[in-house]
CHARMM-style PDB file with segment names, atoms N, HN, CA, C and O in Angstrom:
ATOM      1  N   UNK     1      97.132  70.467  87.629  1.00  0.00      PROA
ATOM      2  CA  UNK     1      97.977  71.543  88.096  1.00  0.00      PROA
ATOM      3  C   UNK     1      99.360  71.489  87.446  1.00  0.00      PROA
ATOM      4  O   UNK     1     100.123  72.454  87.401  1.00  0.00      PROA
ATOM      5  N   UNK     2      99.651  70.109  86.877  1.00  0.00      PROA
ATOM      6  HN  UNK     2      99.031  69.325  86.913  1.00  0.00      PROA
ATOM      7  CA  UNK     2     100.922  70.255  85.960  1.00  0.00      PROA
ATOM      8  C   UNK     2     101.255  71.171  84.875  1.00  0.00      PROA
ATOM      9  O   UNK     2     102.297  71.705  84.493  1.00  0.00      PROA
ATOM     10  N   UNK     3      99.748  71.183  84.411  1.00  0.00      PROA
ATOM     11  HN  UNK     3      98.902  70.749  84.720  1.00  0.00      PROA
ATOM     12  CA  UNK     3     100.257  72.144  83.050  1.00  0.00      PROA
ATOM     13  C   UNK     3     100.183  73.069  83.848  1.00  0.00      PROA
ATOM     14  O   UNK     3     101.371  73.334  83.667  1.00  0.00      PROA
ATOM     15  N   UNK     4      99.912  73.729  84.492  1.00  0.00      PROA
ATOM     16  HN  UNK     4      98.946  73.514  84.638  1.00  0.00      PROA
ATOM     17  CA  UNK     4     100.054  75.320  85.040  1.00  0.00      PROA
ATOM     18  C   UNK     4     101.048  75.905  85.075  1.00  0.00      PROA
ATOM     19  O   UNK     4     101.319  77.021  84.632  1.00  0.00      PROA
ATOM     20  N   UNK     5     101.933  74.842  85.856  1.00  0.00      PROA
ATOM     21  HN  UNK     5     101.713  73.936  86.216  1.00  0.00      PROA
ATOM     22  CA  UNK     5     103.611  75.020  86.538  1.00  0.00      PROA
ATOM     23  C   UNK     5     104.272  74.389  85.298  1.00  0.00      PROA
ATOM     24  O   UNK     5     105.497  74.508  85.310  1.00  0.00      PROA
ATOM     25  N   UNK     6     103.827  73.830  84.367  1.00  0.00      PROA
ATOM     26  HN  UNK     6     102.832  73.734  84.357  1.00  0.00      PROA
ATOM     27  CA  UNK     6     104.441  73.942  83.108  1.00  0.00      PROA
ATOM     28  C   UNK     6     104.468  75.300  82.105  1.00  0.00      PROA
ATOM     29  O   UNK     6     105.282  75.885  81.391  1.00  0.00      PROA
ATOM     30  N   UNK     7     103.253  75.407  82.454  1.00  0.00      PROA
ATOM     31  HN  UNK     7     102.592  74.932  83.035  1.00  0.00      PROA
ATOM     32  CA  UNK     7     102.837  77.186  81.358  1.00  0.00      PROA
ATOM     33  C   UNK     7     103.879  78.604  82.306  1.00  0.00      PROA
ATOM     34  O   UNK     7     104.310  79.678  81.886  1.00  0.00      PROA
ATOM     35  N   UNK     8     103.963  77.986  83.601  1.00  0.00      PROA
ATOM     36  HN  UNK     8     103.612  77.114  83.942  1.00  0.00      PROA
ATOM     37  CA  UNK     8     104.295  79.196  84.281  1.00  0.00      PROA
ATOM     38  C   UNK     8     105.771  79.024  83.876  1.00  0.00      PROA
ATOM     39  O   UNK     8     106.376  80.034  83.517  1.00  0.00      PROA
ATOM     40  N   UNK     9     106.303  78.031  83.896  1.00  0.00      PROA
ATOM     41  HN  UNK     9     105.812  77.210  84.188  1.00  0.00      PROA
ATOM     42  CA  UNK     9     107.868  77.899  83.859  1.00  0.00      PROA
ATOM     43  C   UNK     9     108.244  78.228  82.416  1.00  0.00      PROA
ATOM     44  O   UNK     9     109.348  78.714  82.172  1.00  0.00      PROA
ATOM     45  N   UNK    10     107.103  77.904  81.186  1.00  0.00      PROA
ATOM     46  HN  UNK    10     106.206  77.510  81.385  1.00  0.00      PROA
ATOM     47  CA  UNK    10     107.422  78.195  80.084  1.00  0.00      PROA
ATOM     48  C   UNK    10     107.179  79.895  79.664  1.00  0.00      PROA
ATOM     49  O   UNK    10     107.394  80.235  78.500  1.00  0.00      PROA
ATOM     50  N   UNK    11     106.728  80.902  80.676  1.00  0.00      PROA
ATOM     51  HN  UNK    11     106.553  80.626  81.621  1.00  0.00      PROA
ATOM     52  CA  UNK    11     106.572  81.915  80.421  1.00  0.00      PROA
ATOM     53  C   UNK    11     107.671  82.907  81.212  1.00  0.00      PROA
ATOM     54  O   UNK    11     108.180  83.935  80.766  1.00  0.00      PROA
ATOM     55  N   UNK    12     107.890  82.260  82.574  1.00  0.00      PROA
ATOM     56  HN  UNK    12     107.477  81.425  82.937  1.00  0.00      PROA
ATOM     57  CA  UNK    12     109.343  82.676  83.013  1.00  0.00      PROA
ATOM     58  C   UNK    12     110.820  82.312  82.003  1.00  0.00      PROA
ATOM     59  O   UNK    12     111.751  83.050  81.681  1.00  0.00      PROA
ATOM     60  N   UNK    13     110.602  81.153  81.757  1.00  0.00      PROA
ATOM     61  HN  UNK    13     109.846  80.553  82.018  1.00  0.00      PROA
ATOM     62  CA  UNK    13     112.090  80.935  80.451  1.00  0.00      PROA
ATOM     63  C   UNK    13     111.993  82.075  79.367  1.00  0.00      PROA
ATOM     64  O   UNK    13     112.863  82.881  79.036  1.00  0.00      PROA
ATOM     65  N   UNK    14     111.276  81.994  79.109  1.00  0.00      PROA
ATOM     66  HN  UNK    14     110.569  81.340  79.378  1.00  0.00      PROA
ATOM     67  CA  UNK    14     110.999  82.551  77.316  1.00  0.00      PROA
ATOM     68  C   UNK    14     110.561  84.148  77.526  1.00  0.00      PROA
ATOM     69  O   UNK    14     110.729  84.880  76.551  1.00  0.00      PROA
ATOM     70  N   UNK    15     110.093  84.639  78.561  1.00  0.00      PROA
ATOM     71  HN  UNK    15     109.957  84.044  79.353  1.00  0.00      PROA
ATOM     72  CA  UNK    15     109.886  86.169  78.866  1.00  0.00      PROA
ATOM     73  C   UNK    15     108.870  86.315  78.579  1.00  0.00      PROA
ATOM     74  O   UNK    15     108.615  87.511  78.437  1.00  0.00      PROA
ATOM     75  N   UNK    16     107.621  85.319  78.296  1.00  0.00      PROA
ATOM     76  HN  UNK    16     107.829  84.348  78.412  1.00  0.00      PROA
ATOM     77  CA  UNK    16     106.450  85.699  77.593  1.00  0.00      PROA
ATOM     78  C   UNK    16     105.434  85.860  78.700  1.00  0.00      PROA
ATOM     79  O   UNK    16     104.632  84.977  79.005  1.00  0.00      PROA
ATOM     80  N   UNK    17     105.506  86.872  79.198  1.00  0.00      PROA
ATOM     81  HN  UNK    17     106.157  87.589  78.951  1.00  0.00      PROA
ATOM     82  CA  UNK    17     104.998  87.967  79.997  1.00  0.00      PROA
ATOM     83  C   UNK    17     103.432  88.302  79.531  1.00  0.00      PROA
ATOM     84  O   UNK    17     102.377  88.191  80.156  1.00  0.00      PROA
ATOM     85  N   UNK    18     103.669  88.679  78.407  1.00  0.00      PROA
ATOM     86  HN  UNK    18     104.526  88.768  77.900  1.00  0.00      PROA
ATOM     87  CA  UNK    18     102.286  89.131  77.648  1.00  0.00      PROA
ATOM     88  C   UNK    18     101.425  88.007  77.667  1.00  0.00      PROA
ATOM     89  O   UNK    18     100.355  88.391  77.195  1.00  0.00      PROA
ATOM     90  N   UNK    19     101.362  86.912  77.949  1.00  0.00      PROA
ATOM     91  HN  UNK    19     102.231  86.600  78.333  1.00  0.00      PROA
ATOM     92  CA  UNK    19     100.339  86.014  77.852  1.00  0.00      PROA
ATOM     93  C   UNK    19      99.763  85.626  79.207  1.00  0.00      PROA
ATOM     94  O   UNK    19      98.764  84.934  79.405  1.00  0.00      PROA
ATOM     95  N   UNK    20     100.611  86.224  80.157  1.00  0.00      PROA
ATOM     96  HN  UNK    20     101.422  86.786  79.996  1.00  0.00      PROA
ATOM     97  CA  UNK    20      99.594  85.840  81.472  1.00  0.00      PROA
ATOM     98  C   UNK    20      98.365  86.757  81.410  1.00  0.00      PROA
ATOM     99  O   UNK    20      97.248  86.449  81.825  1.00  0.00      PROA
ATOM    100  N   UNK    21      98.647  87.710  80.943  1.00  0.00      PROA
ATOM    101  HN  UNK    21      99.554  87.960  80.606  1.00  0.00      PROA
ATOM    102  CA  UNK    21      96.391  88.060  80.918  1.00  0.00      PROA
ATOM    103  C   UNK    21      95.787  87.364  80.217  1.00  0.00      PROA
ATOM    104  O   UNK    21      94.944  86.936  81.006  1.00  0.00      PROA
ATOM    105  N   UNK    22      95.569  86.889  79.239  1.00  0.00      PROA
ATOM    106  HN  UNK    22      96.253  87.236  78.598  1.00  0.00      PROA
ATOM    107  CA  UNK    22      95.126  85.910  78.387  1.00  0.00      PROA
ATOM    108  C   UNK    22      94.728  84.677  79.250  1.00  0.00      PROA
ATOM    109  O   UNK    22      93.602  84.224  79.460  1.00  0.00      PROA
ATOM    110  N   UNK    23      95.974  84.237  79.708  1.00  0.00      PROA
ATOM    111  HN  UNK    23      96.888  84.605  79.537  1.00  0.00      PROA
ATOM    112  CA  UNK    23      95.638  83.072  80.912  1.00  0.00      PROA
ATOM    113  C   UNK    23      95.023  83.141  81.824  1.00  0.00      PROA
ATOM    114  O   UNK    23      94.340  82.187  82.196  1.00  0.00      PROA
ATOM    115  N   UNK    24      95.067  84.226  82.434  1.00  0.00      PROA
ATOM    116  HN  UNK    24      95.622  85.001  82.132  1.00  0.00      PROA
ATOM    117  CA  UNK    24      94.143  84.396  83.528  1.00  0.00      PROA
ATOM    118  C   UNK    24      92.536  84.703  83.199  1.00  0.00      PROA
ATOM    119  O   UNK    24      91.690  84.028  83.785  1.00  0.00      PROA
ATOM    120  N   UNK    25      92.163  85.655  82.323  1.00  0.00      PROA
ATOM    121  HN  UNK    25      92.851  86.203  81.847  1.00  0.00      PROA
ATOM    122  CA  UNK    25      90.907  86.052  81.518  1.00  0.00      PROA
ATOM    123  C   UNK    25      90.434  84.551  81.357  1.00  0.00      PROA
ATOM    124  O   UNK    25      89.820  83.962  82.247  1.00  0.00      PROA
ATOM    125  N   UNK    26      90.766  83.996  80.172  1.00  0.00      PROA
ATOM    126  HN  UNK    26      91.265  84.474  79.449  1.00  0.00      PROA
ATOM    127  CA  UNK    26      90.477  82.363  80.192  1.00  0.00      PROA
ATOM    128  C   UNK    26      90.217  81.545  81.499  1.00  0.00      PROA
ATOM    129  O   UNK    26      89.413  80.614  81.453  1.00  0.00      PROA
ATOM    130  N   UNK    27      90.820  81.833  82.582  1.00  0.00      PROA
ATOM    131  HN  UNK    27      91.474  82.589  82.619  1.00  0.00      PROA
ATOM    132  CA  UNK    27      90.563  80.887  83.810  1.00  0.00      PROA
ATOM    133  C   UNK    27      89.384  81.500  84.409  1.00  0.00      PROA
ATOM    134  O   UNK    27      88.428  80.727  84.474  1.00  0.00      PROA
ATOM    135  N   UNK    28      89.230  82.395  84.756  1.00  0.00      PROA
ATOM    136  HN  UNK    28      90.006  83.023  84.703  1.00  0.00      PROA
ATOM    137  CA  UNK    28      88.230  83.254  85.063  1.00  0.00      PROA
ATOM    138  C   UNK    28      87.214  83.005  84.512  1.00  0.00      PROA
ATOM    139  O   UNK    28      86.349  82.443  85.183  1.00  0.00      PROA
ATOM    140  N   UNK    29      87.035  83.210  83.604  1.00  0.00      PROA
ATOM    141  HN  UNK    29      87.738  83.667  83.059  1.00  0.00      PROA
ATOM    142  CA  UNK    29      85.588  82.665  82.595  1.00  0.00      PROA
ATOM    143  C   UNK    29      85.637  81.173  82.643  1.00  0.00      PROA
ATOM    144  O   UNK    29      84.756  80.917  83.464  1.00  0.00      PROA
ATOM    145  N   UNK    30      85.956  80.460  82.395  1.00  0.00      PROA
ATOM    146  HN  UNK    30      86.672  80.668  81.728  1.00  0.00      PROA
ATOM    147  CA  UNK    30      85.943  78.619  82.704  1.00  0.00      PROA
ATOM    148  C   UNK    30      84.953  78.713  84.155  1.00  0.00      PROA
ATOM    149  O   UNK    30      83.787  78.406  84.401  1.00  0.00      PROA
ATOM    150  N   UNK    31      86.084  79.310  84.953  1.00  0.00      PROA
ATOM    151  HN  UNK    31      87.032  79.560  84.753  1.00  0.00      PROA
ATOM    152  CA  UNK    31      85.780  79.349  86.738  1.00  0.00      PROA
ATOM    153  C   UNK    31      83.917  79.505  86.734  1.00  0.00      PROA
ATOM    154  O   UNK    31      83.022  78.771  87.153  1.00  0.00      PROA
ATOM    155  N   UNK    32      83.939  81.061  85.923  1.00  0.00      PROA
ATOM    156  HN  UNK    32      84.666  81.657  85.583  1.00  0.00      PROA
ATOM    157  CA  UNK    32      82.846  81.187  85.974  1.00  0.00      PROA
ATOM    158  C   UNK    32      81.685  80.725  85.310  1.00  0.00      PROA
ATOM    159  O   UNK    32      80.544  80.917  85.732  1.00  0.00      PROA
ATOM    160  N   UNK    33      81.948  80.169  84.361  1.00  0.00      PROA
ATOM    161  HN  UNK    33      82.874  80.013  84.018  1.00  0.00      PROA
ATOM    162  CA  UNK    33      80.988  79.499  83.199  1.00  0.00      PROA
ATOM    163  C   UNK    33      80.949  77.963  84.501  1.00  0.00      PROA
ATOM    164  O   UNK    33      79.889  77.814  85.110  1.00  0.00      PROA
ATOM    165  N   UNK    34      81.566  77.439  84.656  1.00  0.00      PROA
ATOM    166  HN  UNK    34      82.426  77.560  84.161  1.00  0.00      PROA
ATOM    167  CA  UNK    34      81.626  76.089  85.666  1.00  0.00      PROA
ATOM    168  C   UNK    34      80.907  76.789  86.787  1.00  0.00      PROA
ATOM    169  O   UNK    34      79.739  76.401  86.806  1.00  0.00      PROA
ATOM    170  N   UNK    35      81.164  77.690  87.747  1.00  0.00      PROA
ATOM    171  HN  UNK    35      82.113  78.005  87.731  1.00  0.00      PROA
ATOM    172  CA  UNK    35      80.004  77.605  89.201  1.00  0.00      PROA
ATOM    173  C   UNK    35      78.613  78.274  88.541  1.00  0.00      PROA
ATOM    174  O   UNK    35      77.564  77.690  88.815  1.00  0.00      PROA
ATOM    175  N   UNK    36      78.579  78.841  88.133  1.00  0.00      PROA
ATOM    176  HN  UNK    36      79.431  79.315  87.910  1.00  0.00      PROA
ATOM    177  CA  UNK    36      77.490  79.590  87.194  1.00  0.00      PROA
ATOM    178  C   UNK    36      76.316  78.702  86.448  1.00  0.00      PROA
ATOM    179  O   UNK    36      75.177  79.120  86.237  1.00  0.00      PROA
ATOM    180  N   UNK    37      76.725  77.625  86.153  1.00  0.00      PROA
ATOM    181  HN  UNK    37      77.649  77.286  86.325  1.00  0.00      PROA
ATOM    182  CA  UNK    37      76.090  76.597  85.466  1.00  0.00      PROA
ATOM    183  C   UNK    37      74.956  76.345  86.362  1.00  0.00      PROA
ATOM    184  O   UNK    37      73.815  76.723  86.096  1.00  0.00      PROA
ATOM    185  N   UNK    38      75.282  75.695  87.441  1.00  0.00      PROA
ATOM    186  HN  UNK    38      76.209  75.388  87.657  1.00  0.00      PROA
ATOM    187  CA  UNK    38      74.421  74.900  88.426  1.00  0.00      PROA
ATOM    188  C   UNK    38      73.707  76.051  89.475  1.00  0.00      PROA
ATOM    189  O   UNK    38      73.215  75.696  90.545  1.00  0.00      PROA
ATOM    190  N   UNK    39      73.715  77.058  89.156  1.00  0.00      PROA
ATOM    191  HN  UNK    39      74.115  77.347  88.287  1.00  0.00      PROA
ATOM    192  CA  UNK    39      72.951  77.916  90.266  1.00  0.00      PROA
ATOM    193  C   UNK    39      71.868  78.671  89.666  1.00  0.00      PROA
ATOM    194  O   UNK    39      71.733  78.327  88.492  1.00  0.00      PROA
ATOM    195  N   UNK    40      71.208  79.391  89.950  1.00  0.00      PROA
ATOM    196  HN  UNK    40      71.318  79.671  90.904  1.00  0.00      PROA
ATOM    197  CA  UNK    40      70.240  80.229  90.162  1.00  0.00      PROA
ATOM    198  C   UNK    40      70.759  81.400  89.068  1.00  0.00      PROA
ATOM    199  O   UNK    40      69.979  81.588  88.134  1.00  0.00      PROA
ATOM    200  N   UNK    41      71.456  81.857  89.074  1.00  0.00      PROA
ATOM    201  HN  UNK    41      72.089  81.705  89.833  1.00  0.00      PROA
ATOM    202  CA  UNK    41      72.580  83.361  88.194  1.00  0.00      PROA
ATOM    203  C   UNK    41      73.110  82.522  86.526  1.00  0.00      PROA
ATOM    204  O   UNK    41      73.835  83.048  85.682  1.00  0.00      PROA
ATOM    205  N   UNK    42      72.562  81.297  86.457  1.00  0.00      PROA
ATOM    206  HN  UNK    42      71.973  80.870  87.143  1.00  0.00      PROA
ATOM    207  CA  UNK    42      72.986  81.057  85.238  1.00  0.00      PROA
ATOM    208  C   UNK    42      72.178  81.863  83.969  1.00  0.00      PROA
ATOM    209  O   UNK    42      72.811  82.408  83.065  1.00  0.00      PROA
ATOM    210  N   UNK    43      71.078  81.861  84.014  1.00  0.00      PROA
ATOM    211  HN  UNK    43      70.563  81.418  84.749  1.00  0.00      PROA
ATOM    212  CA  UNK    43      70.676  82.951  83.506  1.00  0.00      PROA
ATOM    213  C   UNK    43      70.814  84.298  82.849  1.00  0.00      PROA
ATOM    214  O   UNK    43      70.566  84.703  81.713  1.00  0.00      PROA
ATOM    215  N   UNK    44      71.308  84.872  83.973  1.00  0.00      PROA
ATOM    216  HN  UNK    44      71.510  84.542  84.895  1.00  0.00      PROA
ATOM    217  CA  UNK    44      71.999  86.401  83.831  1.00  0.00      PROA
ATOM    218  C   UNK    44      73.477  85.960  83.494  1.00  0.00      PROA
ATOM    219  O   UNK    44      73.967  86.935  82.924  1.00  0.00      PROA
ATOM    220  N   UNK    45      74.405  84.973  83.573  1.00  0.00      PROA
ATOM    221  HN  UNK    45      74.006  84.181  84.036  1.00  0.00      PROA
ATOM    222  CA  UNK    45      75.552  85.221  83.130  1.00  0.00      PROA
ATOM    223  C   UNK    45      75.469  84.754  81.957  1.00  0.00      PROA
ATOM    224  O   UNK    45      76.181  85.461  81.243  1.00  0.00      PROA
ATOM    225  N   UNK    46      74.949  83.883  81.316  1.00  0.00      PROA
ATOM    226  HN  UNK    46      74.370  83.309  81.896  1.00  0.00      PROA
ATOM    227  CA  UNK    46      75.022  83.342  80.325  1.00  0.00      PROA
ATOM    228  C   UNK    46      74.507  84.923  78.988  1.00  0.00      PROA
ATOM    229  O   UNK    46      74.891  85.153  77.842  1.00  0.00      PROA
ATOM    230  N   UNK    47      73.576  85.618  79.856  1.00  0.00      PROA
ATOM    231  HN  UNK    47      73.263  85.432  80.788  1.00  0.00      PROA
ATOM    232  CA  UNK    47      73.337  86.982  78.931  1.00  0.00      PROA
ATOM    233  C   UNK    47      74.621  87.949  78.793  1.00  0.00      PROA
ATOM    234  O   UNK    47      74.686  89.051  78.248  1.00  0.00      PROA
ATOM    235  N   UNK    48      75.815  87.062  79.577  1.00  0.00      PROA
ATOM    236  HN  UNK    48      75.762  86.167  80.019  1.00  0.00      PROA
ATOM    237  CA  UNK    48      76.996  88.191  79.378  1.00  0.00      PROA
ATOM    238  C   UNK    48      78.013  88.279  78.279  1.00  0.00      PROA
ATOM    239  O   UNK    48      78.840  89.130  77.952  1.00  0.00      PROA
ATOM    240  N   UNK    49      77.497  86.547  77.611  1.00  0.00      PROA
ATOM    241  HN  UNK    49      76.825  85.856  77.877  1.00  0.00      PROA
ATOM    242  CA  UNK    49      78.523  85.962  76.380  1.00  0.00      PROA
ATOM    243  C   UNK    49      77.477  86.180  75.442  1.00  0.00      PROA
ATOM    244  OT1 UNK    49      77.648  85.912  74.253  1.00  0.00      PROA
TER     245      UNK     49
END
């Protein structure tokens, strides 16, 4: 969780605004590629990449 509140503080200093979708898109897919793995729906998500 350090780097987070590191990335967040480095995007509040610097104004770089434009990169929190990027960050979030990326977490989202991790999130989902990780619970997705071990279930039943890995299947069908894996047909989404």
């Amino acid at each position: 969780m350090d780097f987070l509140k590191d990335l967040w503080s480095f995007m509040k200093e610097r104004k770089k605004w434009w990169l929190l979708p990027m960050v979030i898109v990326l977490l989202l897919i991790g999130v989902l590629l990780v619970f997705g793995s071990g279930s039943a729906l890995a299947p069908f998500i894996y047909t989404l990449f």
